[in-house]
Every structure is written in structure tokens, then in C-alpha cells.
C-alpha positions as protocol buffer text, in pm:
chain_id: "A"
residue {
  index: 1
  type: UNK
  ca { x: -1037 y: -10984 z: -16528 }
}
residue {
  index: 2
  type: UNK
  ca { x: -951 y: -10920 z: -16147 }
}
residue {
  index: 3
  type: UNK
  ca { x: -966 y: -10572 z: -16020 }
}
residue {
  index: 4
  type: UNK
  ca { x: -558 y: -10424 z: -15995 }
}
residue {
  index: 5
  type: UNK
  ca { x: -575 y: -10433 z: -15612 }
}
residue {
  index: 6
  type: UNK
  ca { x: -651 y: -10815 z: -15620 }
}
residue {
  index: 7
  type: UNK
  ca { x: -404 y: -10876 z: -15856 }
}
residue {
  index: 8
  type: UNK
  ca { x: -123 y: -10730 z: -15641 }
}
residue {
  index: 9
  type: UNK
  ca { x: -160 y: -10925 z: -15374 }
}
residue {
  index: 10
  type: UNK
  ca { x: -131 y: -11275 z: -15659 }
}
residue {
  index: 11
  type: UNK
  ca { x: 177 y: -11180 z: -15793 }
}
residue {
  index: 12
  type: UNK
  ca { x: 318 y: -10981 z: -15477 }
}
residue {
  index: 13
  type: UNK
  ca { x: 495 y: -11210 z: -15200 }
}
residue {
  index: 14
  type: UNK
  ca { x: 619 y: -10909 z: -15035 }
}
residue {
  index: 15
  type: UNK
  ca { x: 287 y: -10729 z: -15039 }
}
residue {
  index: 16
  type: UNK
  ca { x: 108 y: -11075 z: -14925 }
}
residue {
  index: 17
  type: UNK
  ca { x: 391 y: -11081 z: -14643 }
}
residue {
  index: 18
  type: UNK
  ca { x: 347 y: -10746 z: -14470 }
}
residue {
  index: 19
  type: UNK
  ca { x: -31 y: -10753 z: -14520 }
}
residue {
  index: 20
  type: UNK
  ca { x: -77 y: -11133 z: -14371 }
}
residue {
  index: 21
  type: UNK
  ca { x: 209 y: -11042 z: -14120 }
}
residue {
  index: 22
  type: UNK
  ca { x: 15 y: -10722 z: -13998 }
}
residue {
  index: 23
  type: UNK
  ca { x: -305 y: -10948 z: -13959 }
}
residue {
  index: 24
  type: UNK
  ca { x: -173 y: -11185 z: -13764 }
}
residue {
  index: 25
  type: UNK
  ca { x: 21 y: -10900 z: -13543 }
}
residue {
  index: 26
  type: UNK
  ca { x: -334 y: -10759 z: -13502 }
}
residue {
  index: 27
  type: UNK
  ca { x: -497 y: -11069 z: -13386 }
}
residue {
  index: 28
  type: UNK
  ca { x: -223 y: -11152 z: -13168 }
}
residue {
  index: 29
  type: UNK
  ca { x: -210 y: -10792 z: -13011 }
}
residue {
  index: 30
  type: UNK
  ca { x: -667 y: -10811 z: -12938 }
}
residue {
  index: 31
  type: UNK
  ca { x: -593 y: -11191 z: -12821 }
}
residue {
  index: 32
  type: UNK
  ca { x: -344 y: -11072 z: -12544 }
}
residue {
  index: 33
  type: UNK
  ca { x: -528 y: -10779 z: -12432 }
}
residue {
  index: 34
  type: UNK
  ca { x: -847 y: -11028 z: -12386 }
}
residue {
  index: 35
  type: UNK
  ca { x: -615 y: -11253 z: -12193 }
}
residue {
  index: 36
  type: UNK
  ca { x: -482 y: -10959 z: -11998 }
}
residue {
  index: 37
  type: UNK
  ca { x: -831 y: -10845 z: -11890 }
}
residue {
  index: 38
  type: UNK
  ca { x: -954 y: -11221 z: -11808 }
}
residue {
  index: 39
  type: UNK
  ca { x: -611 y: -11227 z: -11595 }
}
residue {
  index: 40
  type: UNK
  ca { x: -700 y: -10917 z: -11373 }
}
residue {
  index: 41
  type: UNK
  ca { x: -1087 y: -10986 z: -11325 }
}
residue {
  index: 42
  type: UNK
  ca { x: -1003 y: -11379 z: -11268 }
}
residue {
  index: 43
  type: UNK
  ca { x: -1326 y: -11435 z: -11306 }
}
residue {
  index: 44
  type: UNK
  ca { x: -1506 y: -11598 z: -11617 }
}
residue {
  index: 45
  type: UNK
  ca { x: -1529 y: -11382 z: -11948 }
}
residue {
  index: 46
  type: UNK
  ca { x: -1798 y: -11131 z: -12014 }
}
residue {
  index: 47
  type: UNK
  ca { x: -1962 y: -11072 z: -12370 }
}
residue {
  index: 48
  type: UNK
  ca { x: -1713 y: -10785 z: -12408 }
}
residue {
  index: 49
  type: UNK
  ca { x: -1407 y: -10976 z: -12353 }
}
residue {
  index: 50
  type: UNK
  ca { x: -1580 y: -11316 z: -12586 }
}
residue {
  index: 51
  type: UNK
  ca { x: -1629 y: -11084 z: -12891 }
}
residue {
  index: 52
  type: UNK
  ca { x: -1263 y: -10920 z: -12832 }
}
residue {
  index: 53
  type: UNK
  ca { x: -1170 y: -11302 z: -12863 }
}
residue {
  index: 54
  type: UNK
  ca { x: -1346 y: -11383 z: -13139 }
}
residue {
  index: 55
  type: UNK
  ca { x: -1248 y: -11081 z: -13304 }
}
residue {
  index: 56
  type: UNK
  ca { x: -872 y: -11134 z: -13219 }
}
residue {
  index: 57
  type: UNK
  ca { x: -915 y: -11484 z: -13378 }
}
residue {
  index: 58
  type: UNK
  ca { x: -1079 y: -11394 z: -13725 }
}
residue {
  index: 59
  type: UNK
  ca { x: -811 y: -11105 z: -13761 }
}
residue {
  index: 60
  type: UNK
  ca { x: -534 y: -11407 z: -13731 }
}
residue {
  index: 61
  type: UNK
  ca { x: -684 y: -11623 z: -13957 }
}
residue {
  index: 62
  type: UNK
  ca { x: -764 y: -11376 z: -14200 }
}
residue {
  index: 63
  type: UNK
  ca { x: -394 y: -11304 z: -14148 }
}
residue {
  index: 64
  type: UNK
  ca { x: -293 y: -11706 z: -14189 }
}
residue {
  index: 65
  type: UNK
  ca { x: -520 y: -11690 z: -14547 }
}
residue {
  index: 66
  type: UNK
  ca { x: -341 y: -11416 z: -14658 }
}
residue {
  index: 67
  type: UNK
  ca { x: -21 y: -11580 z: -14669 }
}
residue {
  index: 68
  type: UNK
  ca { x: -140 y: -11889 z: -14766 }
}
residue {
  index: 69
  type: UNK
  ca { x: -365 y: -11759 z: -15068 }
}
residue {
  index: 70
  type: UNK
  ca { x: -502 y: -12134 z: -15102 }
}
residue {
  index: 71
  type: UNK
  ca { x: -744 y: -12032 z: -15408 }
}
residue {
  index: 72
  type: UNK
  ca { x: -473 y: -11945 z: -15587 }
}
residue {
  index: 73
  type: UNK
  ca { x: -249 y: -12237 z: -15466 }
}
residue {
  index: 74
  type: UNK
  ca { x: -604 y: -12456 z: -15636 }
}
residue {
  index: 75
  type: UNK
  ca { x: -611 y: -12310 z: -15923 }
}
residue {
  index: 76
  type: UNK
  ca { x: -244 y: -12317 z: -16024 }
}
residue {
  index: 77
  type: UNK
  ca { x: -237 y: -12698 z: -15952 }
}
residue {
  index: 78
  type: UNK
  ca { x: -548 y: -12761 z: -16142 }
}
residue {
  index: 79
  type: UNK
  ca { x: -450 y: -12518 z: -16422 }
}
residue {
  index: 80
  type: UNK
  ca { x: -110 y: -12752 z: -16458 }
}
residue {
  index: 81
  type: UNK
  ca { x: -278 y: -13051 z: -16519 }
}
């Protein structure tokens, strides 16, 4: 049986909507102050700046996997079978 909190955010399409929605504002909002900094140096990236990216990025697609919920997508489709 899945914990409560997990189950909320199956049956929830609002609560998967702000949640992936606020991830993918996130990762957006890290992603353009790494741009912003690589504008005014305009010189090449430092560490700092990569792991901001990379950061920015896995906060989006954490967002994008929210929304989607694909192992849930799987196992409806295979459950209907």
C-alpha cells in the first residue's frame, strides 16, 4: 500500500499541477540567473555557474515528471489489458 502523501499526488491533478508547475518555475528561475551571470562575465562558465546549470535542469525535469507521472501512465495501460 503507498504511503498517503504518494497517493495524493496519483489521484490529485491539481496537486500534480502546482507541484510540477512550481518545479519547472524553479528550474527556469536557477537557469536564467546562470545565463544572467555567463552574460555579464562573457567569458566561459566556471564550476559555480555549471552546477547552477545542472541544478536548474534536474529541478525542470523533475518538474516535467511530475506532470507527466509516466509510472503511473505504465501501469494503468498494462493494468487494462
Amino acid at each position: 500500500m503507498a504511503p498517503p502523501a504518494a497517493a495524493a499526488l496519483k489521484d490529485c491533478w491539481g496537486c500534480r499541477l502546482v507541484c510540477g508547475a512550481g518545479l519547472l518555475g524553479a528550474g527556469g528561475y536557477v537557469l536564467a540567473a546562470a545565463r544572467q551571470v555567463m552574460k555579464s562575465r562573457g567569458a566561459p562558465p566556471g564550476m559555480g555557474t555549471v552546477a547552477q546549470i545542472v541544478f536548474g535542469v534536474g529541478l525542470a525535469s523533475w518538474g516535467v515528471v511530475v506532470l507527466v507521472d509516466p509510472v503511473n501512465n505504465i501501469q494503468l495501460k498494462s493494468a487494462g489489458r
